[in-house]
Backbone as a chain_set.jsonl record, in Angstrom:
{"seq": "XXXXXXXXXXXXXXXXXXXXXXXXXXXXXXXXXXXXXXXXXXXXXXXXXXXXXXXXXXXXXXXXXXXXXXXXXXXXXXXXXXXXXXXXXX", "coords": {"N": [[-27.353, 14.247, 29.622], [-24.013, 13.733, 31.158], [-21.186, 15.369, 31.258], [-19.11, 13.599, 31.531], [-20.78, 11.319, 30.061], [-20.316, 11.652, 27.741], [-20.48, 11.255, 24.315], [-17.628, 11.61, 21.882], [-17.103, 12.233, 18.512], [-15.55, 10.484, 16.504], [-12.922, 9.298, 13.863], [-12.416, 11.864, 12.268], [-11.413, 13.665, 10.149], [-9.463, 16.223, 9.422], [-7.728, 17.354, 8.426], [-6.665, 17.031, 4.837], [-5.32, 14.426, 3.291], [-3.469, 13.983, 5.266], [-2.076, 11.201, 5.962], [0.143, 10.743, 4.341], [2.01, 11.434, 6.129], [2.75, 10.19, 8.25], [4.639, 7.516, 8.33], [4.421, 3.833, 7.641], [4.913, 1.398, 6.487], [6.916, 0.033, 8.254], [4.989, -1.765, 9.605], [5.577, -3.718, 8.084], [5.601, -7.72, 7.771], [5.997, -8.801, 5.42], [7.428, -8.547, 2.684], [6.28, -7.336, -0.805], [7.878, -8.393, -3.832], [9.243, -7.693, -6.691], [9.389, -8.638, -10.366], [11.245, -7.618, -12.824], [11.428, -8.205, -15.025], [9.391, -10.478, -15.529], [7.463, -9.147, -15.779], [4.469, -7.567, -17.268], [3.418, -4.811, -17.282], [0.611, -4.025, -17.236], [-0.605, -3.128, -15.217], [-2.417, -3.616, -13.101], [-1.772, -4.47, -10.338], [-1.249, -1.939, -9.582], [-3.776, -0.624, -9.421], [-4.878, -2.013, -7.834], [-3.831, -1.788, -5.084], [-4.007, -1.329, -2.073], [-3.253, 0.713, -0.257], [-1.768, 2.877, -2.342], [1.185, 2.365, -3.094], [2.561, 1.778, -5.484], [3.795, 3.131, -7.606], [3.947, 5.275, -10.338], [5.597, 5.917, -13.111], [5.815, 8.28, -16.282], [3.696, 6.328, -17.139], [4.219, 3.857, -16.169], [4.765, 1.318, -14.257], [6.985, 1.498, -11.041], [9.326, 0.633, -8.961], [7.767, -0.608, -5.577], [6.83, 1.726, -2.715], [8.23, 1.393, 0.043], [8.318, 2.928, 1.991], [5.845, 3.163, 3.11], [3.983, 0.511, 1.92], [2.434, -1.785, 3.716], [2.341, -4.814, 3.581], [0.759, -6.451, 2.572], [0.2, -7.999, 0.447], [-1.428, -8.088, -1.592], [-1.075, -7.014, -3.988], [0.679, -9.135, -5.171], [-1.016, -11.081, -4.896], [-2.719, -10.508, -7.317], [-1.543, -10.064, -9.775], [-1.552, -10.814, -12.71], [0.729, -12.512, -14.322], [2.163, -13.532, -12.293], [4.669, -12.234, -11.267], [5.312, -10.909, -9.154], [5.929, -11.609, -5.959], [5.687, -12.844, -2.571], [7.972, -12.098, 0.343], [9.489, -13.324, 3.367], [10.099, -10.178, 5.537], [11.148, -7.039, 6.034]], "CA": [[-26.087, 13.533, 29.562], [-23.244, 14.361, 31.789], [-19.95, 15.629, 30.508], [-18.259, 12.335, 31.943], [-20.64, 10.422, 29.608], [-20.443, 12.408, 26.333], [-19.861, 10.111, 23.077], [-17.361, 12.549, 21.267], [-17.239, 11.794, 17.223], [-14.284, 9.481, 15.913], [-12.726, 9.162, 12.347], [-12.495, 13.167, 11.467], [-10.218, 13.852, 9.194], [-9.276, 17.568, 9.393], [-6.563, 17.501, 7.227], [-6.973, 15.86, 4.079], [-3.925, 13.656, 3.176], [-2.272, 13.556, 6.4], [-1.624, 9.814, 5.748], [1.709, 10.507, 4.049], [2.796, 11.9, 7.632], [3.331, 8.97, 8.843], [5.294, 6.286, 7.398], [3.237, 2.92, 8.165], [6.084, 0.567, 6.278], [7.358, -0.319, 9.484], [4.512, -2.307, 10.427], [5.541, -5.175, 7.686], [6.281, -8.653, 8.006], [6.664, -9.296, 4.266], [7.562, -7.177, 1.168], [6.111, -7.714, -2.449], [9.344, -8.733, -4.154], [8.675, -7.487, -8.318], [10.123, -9.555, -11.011], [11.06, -6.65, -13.945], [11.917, -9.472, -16.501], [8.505, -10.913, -15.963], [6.045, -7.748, -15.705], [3.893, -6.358, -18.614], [2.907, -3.371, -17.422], [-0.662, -4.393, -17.216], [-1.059, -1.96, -14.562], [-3.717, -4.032, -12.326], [-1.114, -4.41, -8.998], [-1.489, -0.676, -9.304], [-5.171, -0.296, -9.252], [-5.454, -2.973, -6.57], [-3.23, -1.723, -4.254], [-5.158, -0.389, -1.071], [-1.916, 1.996, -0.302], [-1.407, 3.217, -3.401], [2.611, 2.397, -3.349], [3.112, 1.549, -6.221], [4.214, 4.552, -8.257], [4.108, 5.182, -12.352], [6.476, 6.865, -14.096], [5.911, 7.624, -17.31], [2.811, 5.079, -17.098], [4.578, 2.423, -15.97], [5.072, 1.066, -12.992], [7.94, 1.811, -10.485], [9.502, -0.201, -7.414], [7.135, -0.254, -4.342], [7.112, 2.5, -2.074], [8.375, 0.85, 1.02], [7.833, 3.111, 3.703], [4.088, 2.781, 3.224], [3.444, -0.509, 1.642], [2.195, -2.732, 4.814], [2.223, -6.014, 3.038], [-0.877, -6.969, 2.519], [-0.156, -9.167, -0.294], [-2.86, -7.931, -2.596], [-0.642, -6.898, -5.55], [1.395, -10.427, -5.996], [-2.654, -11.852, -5.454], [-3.858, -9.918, -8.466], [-0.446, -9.94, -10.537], [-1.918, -12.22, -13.709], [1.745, -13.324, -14.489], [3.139, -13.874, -11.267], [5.678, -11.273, -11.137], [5.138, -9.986, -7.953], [6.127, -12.526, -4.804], [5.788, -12.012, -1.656], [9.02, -12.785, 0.805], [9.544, -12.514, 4.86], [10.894, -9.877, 6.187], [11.071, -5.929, 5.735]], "C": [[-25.02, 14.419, 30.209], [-21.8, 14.837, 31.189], [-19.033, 14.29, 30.347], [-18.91, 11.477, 31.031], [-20.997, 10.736, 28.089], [-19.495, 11.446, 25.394], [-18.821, 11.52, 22.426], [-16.944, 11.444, 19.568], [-15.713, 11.576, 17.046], [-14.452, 10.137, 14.691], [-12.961, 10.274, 11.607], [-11.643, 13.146, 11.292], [-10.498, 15.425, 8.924], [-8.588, 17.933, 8.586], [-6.353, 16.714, 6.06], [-5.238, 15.729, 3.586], [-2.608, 13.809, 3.866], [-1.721, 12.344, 6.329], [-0.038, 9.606, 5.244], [2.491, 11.209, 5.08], [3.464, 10.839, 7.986], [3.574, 7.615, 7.797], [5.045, 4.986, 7.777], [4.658, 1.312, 8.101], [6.109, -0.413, 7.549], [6.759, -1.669, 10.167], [4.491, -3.751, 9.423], [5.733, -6.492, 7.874], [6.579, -9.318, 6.51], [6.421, -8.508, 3.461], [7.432, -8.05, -0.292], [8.098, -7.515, -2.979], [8.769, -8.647, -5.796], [9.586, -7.515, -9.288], [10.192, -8.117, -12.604], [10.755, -7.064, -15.113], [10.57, -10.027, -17.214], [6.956, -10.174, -15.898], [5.629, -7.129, -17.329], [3.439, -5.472, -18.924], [1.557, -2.939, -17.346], [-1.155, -3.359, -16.338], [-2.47, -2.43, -12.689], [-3.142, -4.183, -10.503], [-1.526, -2.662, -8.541], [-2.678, -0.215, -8.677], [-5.932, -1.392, -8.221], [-4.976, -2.448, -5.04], [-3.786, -0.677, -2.946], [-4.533, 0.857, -0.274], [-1.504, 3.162, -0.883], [0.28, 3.47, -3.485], [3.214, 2.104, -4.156], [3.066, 2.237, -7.094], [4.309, 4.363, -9.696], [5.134, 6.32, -12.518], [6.241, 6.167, -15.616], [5.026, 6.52, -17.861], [3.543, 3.826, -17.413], [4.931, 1.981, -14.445], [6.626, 1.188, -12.274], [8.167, 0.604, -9.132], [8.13, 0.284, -6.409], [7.532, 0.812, -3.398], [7.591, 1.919, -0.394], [7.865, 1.064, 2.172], [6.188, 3.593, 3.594], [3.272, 1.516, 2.826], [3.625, -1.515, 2.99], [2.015, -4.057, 4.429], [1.905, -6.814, 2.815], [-0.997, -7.908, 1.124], [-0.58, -9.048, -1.817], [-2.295, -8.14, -3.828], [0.221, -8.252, -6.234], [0.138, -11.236, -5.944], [-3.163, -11.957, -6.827], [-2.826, -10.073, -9.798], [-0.64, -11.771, -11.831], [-0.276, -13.195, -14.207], [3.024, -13.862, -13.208], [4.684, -13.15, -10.915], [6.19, -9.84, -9.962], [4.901, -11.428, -6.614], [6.204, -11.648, -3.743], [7.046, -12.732, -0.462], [8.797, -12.078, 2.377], [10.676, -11.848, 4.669], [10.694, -8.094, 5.824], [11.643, -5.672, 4.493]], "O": [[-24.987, 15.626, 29.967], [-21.573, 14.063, 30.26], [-18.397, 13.978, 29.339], [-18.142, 10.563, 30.73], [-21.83, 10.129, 27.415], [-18.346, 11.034, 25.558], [-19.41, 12.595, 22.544], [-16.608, 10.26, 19.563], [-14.838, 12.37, 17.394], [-15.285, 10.956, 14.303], [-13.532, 10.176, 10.521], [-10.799, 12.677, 12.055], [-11.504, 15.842, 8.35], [-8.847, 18.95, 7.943], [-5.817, 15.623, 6.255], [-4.327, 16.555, 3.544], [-1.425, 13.805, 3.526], [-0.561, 12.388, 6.736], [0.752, 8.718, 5.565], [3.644, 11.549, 4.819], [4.686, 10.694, 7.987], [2.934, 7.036, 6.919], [5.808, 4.868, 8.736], [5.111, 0.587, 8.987], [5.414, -1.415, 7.717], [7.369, -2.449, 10.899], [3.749, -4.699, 9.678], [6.646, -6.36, 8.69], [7.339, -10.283, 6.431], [5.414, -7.803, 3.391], [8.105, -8.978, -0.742], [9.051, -6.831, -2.606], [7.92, -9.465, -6.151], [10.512, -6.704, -9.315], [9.176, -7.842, -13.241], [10.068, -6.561, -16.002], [10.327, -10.143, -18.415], [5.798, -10.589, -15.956], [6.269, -6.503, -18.174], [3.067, -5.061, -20.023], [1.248, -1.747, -17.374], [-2.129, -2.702, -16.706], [-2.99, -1.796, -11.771], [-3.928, -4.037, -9.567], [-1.972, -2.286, -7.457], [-2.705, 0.442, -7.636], [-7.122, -1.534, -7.943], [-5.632, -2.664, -4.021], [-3.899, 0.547, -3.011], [-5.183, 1.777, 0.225], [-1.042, 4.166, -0.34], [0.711, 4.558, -3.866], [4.433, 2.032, -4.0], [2.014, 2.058, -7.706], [4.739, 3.316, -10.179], [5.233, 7.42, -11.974], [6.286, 5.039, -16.106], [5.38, 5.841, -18.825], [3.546, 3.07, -18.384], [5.462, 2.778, -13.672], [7.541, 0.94, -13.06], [7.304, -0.061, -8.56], [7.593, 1.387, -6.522], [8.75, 0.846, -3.225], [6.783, 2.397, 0.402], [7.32, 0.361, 3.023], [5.687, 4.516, 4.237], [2.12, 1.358, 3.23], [4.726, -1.97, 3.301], [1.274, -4.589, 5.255], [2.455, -7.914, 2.773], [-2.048, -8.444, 0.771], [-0.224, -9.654, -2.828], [-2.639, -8.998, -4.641], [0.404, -8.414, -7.441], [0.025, -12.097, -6.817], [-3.745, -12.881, -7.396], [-3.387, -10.205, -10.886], [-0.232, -12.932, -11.837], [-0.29, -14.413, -14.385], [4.166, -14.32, -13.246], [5.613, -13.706, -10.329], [6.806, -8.777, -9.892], [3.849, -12.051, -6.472], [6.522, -10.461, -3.669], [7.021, -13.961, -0.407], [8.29, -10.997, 2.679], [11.728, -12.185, 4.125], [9.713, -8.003, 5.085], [11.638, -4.529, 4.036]]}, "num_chains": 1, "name": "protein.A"}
């Protein structure tokens, strides 16, 4: 095999948790919108969330992290009381 047709190996990760380098946010077109009034703390938006932006304090949940949640939906999917909408726009 010639140099010109050398496969070189993808998807190394040299640095573990470079991911919070870059701030992804950006690439939303709609933001979970989270109802305080009607949340119980259940915790399951948390443990769904393929980001992990949604922050505990205190084991409880916190606003969304913005500049990494890409808005994928998931957590107003999984949100058993509906307390998590999702709206256009950043």
């Amino acid at each position: 095999m010639t140099k010109k047709n050398k496969i070189l190996p993808g998807g190394i990760i040299d640095k573990p948790g470079s991911s919070k380098d870059y701030k992804t946010g950006s690439w939303r077109s709609q933001r979970p919108v989270w109802d305080k009034t009607k949340c119980i703390q259940c915790l399951v938006c948390v443990n769904y969330c393929p980001e992990n932006c949604i922050p505990l304090k205190e084991d409880k949940r916190v606003e969304t992290d913005f500049d990494y949640c890409k808005g994928c939906g998931i957590c107003a999917q999984v949100c058993p009381v509906k307390a998590i909408i999702m709206k256009e726009g950043k």
